[in-house]
N, CA, C and O atoms as a CHARMM CRD file, in Angstrom:
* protein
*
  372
    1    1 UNK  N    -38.07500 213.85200 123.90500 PROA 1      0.00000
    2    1 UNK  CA   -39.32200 214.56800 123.96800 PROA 1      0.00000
    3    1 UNK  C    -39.10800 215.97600 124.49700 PROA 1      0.00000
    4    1 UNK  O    -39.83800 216.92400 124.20700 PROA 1      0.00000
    5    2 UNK  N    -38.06200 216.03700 125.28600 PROA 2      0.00000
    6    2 UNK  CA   -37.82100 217.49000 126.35600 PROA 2      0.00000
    7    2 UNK  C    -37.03300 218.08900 124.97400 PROA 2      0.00000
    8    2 UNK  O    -37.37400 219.22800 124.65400 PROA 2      0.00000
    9    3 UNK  N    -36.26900 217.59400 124.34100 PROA 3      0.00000
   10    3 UNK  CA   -35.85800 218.43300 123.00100 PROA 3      0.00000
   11    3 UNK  C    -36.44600 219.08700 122.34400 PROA 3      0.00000
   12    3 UNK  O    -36.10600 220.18400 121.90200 PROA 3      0.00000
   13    4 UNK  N    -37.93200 218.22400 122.08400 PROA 4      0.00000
   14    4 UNK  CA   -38.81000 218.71700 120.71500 PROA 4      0.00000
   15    4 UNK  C    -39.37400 219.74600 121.38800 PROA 4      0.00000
   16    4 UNK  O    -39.31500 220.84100 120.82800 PROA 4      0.00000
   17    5 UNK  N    -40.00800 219.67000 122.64700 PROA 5      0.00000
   18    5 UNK  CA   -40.25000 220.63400 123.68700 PROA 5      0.00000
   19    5 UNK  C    -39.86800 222.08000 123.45900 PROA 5      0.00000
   20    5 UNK  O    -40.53500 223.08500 123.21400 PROA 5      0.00000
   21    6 UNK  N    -38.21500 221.79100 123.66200 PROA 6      0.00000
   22    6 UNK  CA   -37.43500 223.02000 123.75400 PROA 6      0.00000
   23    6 UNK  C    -37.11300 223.65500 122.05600 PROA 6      0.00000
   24    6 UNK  O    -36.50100 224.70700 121.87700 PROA 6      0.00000
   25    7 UNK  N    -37.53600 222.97900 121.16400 PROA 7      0.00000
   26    7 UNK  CA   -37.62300 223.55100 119.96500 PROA 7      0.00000
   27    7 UNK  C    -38.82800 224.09700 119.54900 PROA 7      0.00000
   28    7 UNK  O    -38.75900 224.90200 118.62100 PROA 7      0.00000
   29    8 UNK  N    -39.90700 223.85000 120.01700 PROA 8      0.00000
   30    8 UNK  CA   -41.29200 224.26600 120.26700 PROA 8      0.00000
   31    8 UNK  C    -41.31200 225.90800 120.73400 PROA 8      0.00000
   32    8 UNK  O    -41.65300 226.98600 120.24900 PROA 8      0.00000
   33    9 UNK  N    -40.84800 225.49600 121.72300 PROA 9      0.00000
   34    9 UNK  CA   -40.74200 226.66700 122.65400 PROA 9      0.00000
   35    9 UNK  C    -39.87500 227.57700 122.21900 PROA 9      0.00000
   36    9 UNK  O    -40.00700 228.76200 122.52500 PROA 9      0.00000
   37   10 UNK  N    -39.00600 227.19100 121.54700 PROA 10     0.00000
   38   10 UNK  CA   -38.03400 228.57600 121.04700 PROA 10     0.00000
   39   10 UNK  C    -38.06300 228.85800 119.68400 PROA 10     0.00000
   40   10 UNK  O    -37.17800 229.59400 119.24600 PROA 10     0.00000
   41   11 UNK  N    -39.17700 228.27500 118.69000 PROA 11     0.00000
   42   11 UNK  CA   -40.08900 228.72600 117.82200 PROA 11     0.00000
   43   11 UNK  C    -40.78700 229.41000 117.92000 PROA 11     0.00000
   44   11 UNK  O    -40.66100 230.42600 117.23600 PROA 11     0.00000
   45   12 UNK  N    -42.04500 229.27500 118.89500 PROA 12     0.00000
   46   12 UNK  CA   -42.60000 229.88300 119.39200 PROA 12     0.00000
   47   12 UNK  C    -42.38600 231.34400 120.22300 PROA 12     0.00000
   48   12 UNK  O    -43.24300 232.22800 120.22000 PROA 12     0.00000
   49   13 UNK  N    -41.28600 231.42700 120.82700 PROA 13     0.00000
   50   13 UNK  CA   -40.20000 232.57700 121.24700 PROA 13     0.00000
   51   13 UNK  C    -39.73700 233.37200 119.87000 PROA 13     0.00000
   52   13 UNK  O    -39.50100 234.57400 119.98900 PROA 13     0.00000
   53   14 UNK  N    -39.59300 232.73600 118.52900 PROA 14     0.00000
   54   14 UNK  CA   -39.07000 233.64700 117.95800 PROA 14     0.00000
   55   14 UNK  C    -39.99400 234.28900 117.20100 PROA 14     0.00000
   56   14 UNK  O    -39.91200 235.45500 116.81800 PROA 14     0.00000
   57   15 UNK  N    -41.36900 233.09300 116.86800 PROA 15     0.00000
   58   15 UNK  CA   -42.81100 233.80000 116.00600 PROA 15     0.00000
   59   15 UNK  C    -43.26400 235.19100 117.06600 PROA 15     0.00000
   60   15 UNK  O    -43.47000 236.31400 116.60400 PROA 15     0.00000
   61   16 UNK  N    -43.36700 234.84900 118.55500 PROA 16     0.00000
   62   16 UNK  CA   -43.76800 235.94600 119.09600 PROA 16     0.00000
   63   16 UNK  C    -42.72500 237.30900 118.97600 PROA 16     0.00000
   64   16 UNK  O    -43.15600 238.42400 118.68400 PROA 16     0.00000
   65   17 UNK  N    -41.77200 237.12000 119.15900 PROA 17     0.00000
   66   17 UNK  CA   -40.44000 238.45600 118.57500 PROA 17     0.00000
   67   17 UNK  C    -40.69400 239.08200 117.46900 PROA 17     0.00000
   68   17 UNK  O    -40.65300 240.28700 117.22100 PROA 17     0.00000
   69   18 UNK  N    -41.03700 237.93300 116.63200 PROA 18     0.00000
   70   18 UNK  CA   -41.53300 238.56300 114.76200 PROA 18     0.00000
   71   18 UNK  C    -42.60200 239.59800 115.22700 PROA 18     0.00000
   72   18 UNK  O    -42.45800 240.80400 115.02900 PROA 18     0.00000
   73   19 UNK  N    -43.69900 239.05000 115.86600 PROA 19     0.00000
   74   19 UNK  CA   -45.15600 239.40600 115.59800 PROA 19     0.00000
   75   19 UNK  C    -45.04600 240.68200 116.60500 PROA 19     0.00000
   76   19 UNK  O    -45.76100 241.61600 116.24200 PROA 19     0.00000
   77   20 UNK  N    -44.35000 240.90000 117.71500 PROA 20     0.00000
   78   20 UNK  CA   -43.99600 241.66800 118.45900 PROA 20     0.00000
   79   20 UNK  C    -43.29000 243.06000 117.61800 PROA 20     0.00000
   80   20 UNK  O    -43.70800 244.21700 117.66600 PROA 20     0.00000
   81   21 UNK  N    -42.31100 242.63200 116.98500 PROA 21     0.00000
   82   21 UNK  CA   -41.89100 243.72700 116.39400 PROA 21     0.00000
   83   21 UNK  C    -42.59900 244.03400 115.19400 PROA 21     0.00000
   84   21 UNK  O    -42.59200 245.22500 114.88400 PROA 21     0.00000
   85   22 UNK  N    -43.13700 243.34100 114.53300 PROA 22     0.00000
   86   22 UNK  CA   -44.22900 243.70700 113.38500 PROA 22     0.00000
   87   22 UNK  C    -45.10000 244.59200 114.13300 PROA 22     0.00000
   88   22 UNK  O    -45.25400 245.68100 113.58000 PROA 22     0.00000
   89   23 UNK  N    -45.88600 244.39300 115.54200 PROA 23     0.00000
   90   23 UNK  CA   -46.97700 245.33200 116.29300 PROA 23     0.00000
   91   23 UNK  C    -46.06100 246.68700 116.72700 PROA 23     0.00000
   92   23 UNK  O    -46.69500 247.73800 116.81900 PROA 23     0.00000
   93   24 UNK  N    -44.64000 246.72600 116.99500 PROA 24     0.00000
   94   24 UNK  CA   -44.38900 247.81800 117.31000 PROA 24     0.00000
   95   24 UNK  C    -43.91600 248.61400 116.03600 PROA 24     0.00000
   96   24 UNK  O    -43.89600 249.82800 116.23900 PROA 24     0.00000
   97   25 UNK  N    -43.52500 248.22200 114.76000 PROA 25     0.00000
   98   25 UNK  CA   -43.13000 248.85700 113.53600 PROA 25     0.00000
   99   25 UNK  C    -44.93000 249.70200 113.26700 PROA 25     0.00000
  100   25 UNK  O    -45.16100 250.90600 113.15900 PROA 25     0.00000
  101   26 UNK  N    -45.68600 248.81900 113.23800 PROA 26     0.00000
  102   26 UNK  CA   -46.91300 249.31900 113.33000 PROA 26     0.00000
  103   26 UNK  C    -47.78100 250.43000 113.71900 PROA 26     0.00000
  104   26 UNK  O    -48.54000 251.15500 113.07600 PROA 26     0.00000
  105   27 UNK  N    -47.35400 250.33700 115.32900 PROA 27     0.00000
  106   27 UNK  CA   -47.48600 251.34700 116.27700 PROA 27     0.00000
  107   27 UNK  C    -47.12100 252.45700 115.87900 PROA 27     0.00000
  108   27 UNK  O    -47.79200 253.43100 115.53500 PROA 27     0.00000
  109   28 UNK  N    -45.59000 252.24100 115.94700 PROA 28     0.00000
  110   28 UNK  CA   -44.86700 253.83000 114.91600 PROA 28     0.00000
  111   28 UNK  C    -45.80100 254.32700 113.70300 PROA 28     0.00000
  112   28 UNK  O    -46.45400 255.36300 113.83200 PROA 28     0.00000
  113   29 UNK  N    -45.85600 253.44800 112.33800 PROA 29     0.00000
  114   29 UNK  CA   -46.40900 253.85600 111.79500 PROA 29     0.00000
  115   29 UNK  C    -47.63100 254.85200 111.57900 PROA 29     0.00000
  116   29 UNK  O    -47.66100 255.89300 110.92200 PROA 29     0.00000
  117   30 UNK  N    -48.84500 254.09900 112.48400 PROA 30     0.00000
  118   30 UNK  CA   -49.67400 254.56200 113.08200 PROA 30     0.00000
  119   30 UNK  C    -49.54200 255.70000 113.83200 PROA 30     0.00000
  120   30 UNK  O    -50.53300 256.42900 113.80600 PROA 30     0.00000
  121   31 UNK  N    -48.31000 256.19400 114.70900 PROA 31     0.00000
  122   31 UNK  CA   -48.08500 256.87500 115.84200 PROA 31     0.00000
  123   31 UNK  C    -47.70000 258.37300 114.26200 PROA 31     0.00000
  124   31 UNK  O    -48.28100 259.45900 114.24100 PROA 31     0.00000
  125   32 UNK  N    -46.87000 258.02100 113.43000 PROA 32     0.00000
  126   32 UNK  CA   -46.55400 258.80300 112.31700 PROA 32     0.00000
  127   32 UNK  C    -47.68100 259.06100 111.90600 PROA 32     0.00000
  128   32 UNK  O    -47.95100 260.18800 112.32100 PROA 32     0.00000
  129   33 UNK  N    -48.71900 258.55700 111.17100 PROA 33     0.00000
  130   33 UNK  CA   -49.73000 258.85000 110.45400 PROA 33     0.00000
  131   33 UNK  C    -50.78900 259.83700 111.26800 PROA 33     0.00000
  132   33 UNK  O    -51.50400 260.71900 110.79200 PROA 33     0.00000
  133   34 UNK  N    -50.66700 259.42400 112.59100 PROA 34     0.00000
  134   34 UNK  CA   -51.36200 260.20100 113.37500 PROA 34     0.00000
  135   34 UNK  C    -51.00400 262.25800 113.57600 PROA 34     0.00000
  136   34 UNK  O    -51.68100 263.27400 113.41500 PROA 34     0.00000
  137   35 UNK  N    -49.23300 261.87500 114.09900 PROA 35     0.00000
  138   35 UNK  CA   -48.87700 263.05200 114.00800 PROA 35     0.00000
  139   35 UNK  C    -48.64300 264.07000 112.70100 PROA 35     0.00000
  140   35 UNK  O    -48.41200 265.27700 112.77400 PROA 35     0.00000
  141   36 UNK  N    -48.73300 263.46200 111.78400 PROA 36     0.00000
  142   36 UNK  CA   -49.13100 263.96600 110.59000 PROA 36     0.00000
  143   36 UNK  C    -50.48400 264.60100 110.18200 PROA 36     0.00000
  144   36 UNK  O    -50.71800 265.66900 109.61600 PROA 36     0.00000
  145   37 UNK  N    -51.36500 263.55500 110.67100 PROA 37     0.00000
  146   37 UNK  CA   -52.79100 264.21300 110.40100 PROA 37     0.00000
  147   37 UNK  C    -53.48000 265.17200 111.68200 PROA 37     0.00000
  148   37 UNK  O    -54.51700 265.80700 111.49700 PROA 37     0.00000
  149   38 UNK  N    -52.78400 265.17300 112.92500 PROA 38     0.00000
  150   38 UNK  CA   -52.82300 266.79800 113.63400 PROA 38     0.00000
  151   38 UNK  C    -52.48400 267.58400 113.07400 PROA 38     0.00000
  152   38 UNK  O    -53.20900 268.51700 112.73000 PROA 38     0.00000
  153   39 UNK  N    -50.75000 267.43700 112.66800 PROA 39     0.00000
  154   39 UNK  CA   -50.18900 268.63500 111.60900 PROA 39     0.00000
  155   39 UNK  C    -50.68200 269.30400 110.51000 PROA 39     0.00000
  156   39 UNK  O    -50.37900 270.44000 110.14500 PROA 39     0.00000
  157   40 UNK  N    -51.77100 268.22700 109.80000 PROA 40     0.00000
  158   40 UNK  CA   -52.85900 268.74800 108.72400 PROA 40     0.00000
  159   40 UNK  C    -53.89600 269.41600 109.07700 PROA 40     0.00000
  160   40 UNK  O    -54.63400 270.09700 108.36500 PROA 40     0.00000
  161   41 UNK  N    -53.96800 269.14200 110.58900 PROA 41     0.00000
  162   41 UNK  CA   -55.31300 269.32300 110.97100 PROA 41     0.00000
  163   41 UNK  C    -55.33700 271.15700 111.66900 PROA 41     0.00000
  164   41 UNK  O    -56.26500 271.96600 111.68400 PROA 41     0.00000
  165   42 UNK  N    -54.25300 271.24900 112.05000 PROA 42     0.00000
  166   42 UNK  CA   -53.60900 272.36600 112.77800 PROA 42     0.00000
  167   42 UNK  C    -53.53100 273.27400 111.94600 PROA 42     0.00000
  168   42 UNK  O    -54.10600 274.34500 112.14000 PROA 42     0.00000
  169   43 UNK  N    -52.66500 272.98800 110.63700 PROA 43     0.00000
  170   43 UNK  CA   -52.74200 273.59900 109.73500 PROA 43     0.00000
  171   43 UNK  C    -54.14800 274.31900 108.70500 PROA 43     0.00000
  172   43 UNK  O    -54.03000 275.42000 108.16800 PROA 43     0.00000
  173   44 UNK  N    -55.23200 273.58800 108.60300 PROA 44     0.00000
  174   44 UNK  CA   -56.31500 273.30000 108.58700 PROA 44     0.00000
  175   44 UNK  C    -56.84500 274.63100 109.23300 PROA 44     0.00000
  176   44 UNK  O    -57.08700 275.70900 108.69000 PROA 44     0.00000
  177   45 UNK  N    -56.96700 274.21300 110.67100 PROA 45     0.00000
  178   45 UNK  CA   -57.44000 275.18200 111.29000 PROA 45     0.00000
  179   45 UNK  C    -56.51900 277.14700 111.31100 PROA 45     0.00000
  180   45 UNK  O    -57.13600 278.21200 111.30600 PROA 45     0.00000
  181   46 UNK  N    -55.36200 277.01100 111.32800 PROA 46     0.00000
  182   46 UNK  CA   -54.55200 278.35100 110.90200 PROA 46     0.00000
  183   46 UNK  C    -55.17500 278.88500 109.53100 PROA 46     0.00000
  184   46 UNK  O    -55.70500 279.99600 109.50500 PROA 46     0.00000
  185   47 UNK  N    -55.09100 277.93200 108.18300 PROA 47     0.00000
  186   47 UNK  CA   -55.86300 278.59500 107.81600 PROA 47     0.00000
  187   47 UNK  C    -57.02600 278.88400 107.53800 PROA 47     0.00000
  188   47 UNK  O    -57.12200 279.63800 106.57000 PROA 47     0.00000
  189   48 UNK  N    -57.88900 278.60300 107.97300 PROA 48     0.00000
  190   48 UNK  CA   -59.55200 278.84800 108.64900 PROA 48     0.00000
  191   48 UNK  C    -59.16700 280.19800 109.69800 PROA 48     0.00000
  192   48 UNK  O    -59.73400 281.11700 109.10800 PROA 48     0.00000
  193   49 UNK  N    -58.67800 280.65100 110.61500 PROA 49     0.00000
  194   49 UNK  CA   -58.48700 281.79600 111.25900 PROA 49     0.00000
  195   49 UNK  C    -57.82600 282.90100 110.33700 PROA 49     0.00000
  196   49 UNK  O    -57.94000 284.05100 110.76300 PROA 49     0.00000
  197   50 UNK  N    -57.19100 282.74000 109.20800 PROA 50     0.00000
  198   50 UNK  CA   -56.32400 283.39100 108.25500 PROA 50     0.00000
  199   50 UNK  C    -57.51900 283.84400 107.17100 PROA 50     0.00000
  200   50 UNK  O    -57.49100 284.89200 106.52600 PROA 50     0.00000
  201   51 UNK  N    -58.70800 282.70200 107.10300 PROA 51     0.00000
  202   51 UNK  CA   -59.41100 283.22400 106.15900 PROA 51     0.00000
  203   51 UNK  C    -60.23300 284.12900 106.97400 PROA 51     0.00000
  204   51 UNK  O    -60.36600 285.34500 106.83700 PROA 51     0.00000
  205   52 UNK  N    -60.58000 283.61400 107.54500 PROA 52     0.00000
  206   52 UNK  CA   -61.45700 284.97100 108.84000 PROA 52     0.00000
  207   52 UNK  C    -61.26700 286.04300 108.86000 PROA 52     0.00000
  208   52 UNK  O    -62.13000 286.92000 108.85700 PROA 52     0.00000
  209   53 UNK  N    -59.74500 286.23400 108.89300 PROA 53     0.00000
  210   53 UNK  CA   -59.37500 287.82600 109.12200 PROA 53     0.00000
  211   53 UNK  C    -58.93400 288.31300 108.04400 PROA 53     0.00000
  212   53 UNK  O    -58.56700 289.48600 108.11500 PROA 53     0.00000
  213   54 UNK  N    -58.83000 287.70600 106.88300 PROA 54     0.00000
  214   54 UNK  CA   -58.94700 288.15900 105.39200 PROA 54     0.00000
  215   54 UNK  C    -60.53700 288.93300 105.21800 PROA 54     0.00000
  216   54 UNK  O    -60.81600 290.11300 105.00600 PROA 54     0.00000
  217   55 UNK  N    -61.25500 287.93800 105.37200 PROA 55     0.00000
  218   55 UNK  CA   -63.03800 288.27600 105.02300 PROA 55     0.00000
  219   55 UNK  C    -63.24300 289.48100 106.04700 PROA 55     0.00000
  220   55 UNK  O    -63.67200 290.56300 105.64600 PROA 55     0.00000
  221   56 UNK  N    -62.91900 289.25300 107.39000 PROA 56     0.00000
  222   56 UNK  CA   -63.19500 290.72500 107.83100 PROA 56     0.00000
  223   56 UNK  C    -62.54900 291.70600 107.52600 PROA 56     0.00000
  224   56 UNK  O    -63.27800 292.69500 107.59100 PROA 56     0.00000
  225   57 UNK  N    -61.35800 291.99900 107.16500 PROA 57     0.00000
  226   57 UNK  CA   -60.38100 292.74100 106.07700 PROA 57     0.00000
  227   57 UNK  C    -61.72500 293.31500 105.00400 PROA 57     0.00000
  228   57 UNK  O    -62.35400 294.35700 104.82000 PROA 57     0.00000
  229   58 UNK  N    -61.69600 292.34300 104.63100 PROA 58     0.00000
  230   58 UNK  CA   -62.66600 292.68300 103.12100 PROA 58     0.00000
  231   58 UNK  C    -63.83400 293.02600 103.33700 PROA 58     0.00000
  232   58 UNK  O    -64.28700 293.78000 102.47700 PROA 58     0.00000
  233   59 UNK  N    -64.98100 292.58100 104.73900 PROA 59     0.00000
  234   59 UNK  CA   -65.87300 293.17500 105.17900 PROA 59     0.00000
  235   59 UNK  C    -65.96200 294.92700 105.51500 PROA 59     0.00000
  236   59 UNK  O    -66.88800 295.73900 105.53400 PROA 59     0.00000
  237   60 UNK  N    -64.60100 294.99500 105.73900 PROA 60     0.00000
  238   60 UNK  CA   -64.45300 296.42300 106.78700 PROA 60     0.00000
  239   60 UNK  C    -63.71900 297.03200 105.35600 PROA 60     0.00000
  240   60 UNK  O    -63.56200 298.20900 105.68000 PROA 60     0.00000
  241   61 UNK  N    -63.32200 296.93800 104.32700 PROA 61     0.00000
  242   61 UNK  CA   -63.18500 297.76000 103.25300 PROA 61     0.00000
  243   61 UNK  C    -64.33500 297.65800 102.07300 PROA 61     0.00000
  244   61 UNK  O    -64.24700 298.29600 101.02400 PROA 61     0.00000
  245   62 UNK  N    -65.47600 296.72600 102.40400 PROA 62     0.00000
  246   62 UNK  CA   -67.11500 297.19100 101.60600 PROA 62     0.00000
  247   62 UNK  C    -67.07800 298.31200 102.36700 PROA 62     0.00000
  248   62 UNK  O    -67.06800 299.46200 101.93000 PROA 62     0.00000
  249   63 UNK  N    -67.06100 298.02500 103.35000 PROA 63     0.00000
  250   63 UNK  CA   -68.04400 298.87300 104.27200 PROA 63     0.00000
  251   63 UNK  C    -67.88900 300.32000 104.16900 PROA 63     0.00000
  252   63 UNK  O    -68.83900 301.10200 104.12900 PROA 63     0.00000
  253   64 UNK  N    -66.54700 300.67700 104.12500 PROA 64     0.00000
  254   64 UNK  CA   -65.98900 301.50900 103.97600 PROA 64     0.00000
  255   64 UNK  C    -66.15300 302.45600 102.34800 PROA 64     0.00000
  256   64 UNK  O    -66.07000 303.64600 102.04600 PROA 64     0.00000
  257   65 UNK  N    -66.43400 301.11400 101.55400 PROA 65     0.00000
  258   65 UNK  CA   -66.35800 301.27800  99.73900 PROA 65     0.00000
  259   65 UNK  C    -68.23900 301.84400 100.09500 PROA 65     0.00000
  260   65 UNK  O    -68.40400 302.88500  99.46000 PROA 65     0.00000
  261   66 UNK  N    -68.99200 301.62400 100.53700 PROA 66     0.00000
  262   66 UNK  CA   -70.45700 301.72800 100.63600 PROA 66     0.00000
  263   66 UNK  C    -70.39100 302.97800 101.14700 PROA 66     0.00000
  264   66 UNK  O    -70.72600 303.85300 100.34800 PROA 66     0.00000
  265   67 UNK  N    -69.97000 303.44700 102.54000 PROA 67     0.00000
  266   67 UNK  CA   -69.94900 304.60400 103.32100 PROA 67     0.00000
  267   67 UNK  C    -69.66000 305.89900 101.96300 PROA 67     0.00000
  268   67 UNK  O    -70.41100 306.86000 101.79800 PROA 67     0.00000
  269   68 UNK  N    -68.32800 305.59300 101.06100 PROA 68     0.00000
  270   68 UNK  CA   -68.06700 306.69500 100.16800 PROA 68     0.00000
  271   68 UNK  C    -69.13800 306.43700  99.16500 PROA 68     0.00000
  272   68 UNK  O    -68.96400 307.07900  98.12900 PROA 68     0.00000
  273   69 UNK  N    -69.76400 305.99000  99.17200 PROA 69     0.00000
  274   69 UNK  CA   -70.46300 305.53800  97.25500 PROA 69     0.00000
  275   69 UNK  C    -71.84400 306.35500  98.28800 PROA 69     0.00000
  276   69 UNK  O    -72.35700 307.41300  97.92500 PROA 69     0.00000
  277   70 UNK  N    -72.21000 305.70900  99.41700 PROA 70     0.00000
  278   70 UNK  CA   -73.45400 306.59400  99.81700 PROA 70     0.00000
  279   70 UNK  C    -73.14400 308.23000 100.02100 PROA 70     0.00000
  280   70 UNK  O    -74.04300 309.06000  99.88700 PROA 70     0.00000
  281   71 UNK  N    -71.77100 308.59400 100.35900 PROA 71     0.00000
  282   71 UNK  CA   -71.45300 309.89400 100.29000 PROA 71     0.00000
  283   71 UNK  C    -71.63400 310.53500  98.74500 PROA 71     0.00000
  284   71 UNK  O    -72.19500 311.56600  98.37600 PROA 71     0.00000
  285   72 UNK  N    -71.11500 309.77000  98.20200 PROA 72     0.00000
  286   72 UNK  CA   -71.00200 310.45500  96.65100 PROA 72     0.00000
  287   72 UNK  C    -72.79600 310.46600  95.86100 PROA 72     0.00000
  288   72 UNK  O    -73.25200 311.14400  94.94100 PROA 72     0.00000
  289   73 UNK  N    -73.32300 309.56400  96.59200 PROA 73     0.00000
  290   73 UNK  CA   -75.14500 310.06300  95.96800 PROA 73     0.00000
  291   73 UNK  C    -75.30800 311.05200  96.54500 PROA 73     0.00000
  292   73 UNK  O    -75.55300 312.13700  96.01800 PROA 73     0.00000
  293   74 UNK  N    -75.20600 310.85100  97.63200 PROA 74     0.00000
  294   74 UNK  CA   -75.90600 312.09600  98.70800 PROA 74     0.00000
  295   74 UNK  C    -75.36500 313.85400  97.96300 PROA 74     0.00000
  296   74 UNK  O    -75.94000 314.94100  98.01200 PROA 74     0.00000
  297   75 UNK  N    -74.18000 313.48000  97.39100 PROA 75     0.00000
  298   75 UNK  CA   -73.27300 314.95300  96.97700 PROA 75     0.00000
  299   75 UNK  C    -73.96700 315.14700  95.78800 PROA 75     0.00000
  300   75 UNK  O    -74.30800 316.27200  95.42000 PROA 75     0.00000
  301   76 UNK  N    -74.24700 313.93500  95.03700 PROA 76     0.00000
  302   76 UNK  CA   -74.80200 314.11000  93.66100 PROA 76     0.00000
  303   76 UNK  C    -76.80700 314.77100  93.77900 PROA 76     0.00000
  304   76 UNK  O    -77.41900 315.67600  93.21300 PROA 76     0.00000
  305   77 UNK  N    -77.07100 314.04600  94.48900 PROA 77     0.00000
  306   77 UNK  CA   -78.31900 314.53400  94.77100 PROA 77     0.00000
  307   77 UNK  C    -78.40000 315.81000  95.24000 PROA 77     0.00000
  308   77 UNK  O    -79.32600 316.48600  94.79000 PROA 77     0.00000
  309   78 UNK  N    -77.44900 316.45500  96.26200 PROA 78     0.00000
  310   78 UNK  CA   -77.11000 317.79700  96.34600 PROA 78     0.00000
  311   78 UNK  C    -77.21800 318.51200  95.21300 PROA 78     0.00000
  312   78 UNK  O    -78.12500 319.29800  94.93600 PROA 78     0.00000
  313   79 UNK  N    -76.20800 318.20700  94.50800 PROA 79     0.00000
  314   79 UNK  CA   -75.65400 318.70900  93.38100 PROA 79     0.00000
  315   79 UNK  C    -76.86000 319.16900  92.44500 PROA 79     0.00000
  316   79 UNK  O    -77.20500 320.33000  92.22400 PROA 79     0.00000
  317   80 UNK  N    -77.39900 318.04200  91.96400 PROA 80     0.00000
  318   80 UNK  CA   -79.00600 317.59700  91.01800 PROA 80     0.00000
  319   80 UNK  C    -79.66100 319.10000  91.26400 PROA 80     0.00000
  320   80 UNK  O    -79.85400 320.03000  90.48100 PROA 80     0.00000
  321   81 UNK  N    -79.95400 318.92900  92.84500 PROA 81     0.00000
  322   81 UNK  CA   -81.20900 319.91500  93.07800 PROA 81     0.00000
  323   81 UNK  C    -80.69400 320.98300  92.92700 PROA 81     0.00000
  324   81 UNK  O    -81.52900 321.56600  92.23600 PROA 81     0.00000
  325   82 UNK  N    -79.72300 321.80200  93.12700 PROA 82     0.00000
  326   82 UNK  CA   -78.95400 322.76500  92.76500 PROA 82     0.00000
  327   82 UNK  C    -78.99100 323.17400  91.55700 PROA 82     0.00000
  328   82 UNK  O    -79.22600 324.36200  91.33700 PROA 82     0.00000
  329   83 UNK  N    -78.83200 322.53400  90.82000 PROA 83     0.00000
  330   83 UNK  CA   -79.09100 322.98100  89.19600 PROA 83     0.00000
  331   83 UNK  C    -80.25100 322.86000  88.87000 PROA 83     0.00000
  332   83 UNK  O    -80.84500 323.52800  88.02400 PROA 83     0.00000
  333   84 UNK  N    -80.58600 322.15400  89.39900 PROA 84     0.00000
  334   84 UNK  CA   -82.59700 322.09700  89.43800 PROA 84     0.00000
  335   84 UNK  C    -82.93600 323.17800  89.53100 PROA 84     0.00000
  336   84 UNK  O    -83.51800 323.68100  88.57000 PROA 84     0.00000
  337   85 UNK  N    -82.67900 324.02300  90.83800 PROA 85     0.00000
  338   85 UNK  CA   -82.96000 325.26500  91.30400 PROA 85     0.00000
  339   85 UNK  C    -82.27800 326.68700  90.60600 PROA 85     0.00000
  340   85 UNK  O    -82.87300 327.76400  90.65700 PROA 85     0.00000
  341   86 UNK  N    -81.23500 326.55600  90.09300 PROA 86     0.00000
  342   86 UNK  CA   -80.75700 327.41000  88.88800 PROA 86     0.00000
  343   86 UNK  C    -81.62700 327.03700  87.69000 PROA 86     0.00000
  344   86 UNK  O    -82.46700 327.86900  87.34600 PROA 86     0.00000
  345   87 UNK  N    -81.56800 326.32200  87.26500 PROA 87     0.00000
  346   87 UNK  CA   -82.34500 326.38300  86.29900 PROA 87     0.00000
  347   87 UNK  C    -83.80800 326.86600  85.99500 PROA 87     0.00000
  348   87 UNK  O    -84.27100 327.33000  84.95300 PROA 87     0.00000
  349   88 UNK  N    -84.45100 326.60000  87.31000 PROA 88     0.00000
  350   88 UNK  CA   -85.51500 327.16600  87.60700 PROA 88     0.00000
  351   88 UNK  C    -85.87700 328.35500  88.02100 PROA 88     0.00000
  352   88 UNK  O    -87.03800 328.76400  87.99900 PROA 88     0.00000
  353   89 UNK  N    -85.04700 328.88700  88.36200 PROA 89     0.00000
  354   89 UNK  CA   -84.42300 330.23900  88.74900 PROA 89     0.00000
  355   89 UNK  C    -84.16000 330.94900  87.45600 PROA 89     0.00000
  356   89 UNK  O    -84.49200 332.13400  87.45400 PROA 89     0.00000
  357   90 UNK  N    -83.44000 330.29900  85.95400 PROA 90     0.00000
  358   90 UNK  CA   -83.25100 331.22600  85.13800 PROA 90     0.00000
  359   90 UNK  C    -84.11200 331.30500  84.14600 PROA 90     0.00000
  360   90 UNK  O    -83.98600 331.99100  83.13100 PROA 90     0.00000
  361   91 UNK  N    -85.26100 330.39300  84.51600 PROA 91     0.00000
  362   91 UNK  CA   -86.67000 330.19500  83.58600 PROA 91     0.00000
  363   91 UNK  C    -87.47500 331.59100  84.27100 PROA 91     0.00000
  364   91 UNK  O    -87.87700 332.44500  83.48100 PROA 91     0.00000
  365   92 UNK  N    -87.64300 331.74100  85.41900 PROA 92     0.00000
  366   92 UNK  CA   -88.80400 332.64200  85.77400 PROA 92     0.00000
  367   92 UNK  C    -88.05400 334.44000  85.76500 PROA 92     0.00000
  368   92 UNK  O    -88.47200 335.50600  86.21900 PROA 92     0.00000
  369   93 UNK  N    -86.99300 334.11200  85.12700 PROA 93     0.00000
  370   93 UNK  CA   -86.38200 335.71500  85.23200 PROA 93     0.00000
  371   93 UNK  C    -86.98500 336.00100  83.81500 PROA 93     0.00000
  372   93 UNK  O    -86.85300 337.11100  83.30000 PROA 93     0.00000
């Protein structure tokens, strides 16, 4: 009976070893999948700060594209009335 016992018991010793190292192959796995999906996540976020300072890049050269385009009416409207005023000028001579 103390035999079957001790074959019990060191069955049982070896199912728990299995199931033991099955939970720690696991763990890893898990522990991998994890540090992987920070690394995505990190990445993720770099480029989210990369697009940021692209768009303000591109904000601050409208801005810049607007500043000349409002210069260039303003010159043209200059311009306009100027010949407006010659012209009107060479009607009443």
């Amino acid at each position: 009976m103390l035999e079957s016992r001790f074959k019990v018991a060191v069955a049982l010793a070896g199912c728990v070893l299995l199931v033991g190292c099955a939970t720690t192959s696991q763990d890893e796995a898990l522990r991998a999948e994890l540090n992987e999906i920070r690394a995505m996540a990190e990445q993720a976020s770099a480029d989210a700060v990369a697009a940021r300072e692209q768009a303000a890049a591109a904000k601050s050269s409208a801005d810049a594209a607007r500043a000349s385009a409002d210069q260039a009416k303003a010159q043209a409207a200059d311009t306009d009335a100027r010949i407006d005023r010659m012209f009107k000028k060479a009607m009443y001579k």
